[in-house]
Backbone bond lengths (Angstrom), bond angles and torsions (degrees), N, CA, C in turn:
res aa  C-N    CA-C-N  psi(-1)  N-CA   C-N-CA  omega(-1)  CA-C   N-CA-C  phi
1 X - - - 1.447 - - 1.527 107.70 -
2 X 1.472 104.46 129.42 1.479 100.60 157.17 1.443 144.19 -22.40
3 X 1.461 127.12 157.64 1.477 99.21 -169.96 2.061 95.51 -81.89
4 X 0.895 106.88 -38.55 1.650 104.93 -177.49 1.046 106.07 -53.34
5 X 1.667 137.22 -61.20 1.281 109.48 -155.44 1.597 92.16 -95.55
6 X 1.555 136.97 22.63 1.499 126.23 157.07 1.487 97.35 -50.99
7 X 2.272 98.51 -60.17 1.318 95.75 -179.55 1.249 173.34 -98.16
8 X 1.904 80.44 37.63 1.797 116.11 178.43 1.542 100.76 -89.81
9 X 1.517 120.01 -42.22 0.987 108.71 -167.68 1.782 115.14 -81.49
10 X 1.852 100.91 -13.04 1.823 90.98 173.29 1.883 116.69 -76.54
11 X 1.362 100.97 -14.28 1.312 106.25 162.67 1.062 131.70 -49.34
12 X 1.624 98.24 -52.45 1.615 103.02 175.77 1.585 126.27 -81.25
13 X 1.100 102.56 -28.87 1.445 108.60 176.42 1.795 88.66 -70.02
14 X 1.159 159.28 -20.03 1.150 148.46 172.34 1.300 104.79 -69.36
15 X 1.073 137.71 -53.52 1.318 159.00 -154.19 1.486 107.53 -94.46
16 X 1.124 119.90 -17.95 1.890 134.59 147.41 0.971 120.75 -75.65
17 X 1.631 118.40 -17.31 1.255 127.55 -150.87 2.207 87.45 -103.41
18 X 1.649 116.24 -48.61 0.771 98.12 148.82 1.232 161.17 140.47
19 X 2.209 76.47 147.19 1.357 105.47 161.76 1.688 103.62 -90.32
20 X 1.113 124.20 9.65 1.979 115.34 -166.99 1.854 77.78 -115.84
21 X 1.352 121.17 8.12 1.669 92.07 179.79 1.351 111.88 -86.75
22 X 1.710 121.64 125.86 1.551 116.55 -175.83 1.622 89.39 97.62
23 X 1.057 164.67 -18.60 1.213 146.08 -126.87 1.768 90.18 -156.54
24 X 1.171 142.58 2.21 1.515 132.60 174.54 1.625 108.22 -97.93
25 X 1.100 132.67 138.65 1.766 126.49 -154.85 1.776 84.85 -93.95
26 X 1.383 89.47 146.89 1.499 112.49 177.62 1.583 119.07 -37.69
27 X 1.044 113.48 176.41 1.649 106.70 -166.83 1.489 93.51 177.09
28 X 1.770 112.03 132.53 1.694 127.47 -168.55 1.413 81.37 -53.12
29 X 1.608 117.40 -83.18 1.208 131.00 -153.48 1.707 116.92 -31.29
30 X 1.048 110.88 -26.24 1.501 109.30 170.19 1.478 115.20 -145.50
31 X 1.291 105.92 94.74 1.056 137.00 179.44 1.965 118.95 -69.10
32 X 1.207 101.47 -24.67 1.406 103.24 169.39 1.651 119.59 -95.34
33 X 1.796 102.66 0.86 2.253 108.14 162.71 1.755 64.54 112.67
34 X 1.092 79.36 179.12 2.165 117.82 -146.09 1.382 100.52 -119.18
35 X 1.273 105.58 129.78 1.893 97.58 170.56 1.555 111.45 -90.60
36 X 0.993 107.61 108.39 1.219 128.12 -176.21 1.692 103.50 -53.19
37 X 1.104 123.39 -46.91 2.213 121.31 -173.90 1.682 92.19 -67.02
38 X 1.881 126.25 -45.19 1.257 94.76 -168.75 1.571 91.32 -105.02
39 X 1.229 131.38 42.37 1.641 114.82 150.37 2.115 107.48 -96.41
40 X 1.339 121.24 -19.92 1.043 133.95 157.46 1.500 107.71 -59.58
41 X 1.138 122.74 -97.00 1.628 133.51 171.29 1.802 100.69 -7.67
42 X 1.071 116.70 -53.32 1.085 117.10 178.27 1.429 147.99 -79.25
43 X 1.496 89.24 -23.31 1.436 114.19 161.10 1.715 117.62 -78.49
44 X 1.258 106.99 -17.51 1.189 110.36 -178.32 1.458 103.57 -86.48
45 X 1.255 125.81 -43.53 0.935 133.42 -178.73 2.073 120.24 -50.43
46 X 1.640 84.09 -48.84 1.563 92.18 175.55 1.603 110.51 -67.58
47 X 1.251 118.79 -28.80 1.277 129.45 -155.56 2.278 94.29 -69.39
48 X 1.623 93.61 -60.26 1.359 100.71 172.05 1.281 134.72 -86.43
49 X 1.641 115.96 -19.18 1.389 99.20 169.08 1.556 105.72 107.15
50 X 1.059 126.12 -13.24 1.770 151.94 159.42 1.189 122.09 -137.96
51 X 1.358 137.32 167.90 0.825 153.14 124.61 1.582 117.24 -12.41
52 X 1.557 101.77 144.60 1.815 103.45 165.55 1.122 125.53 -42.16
53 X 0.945 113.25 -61.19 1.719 134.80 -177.90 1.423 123.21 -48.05
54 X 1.762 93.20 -47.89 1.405 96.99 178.95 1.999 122.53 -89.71
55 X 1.533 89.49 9.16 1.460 93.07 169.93 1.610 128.87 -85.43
56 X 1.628 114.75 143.83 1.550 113.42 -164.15 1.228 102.08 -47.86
57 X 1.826 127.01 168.77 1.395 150.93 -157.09 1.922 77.74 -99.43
58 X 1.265 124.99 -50.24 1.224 141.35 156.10 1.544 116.99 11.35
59 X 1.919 97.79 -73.75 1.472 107.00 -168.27 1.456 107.39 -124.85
60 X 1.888 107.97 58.26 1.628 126.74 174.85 1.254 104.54 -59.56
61 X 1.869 113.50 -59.04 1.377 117.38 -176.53 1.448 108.53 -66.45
62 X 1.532 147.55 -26.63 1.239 131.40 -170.03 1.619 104.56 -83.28
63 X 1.379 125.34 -8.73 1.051 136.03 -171.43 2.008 98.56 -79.64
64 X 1.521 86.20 -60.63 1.636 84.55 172.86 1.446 139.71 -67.23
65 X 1.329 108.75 -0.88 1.511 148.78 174.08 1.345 95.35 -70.13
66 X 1.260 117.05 -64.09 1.770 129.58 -154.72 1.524 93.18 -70.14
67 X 1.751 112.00 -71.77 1.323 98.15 167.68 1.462 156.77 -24.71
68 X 1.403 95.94 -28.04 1.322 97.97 173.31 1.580 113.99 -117.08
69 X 1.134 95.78 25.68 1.795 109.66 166.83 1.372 87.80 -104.78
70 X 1.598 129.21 -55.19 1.233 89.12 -176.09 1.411 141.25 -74.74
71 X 1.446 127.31 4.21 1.296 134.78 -179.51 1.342 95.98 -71.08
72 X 1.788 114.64 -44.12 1.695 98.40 -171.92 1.540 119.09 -75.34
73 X 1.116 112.70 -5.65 1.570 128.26 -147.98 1.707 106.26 -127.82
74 X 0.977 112.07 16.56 1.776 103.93 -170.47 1.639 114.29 -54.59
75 X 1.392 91.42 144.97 1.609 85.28 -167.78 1.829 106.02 -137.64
């Protein structure tokens, strides 16, 4: 990905990050609440298979698609 829309899309994944703060359901593994920027970061990651950055200029909009499934959808 371009360097601009790398850094449109770390915006938003910030800005996903949050609206999911306070709002991701509890979990053993972290017992002191969830970081919401790298439970995004990471979900994105699983979702595509790389990293943000390293995803095509290609699939900017499916990226912003995902994002905002996950605001409705946190999991």
């Amino acid at each position: 990905m371009n360097k601009d829309n790398a850094s449109k899309i770390w915006k938003l994944i910030q800005e996903t990050g949050d609206f999911l703060k306070d709002k991701l359901p509890n979990h053993p593994n972290h017992p002191k609440g969830r970081n919401p920027y790298a439970h995004v970061a990471l979900e994105v990651k699983n979702y595509f298979g790389i990293t943000y950055k390293d995803i095509p200029d290609q699939k900017y909009n499916k990226v912003i698609k995902y994002l905002q499934k996950l605001k409705q959808n946190p999991s």
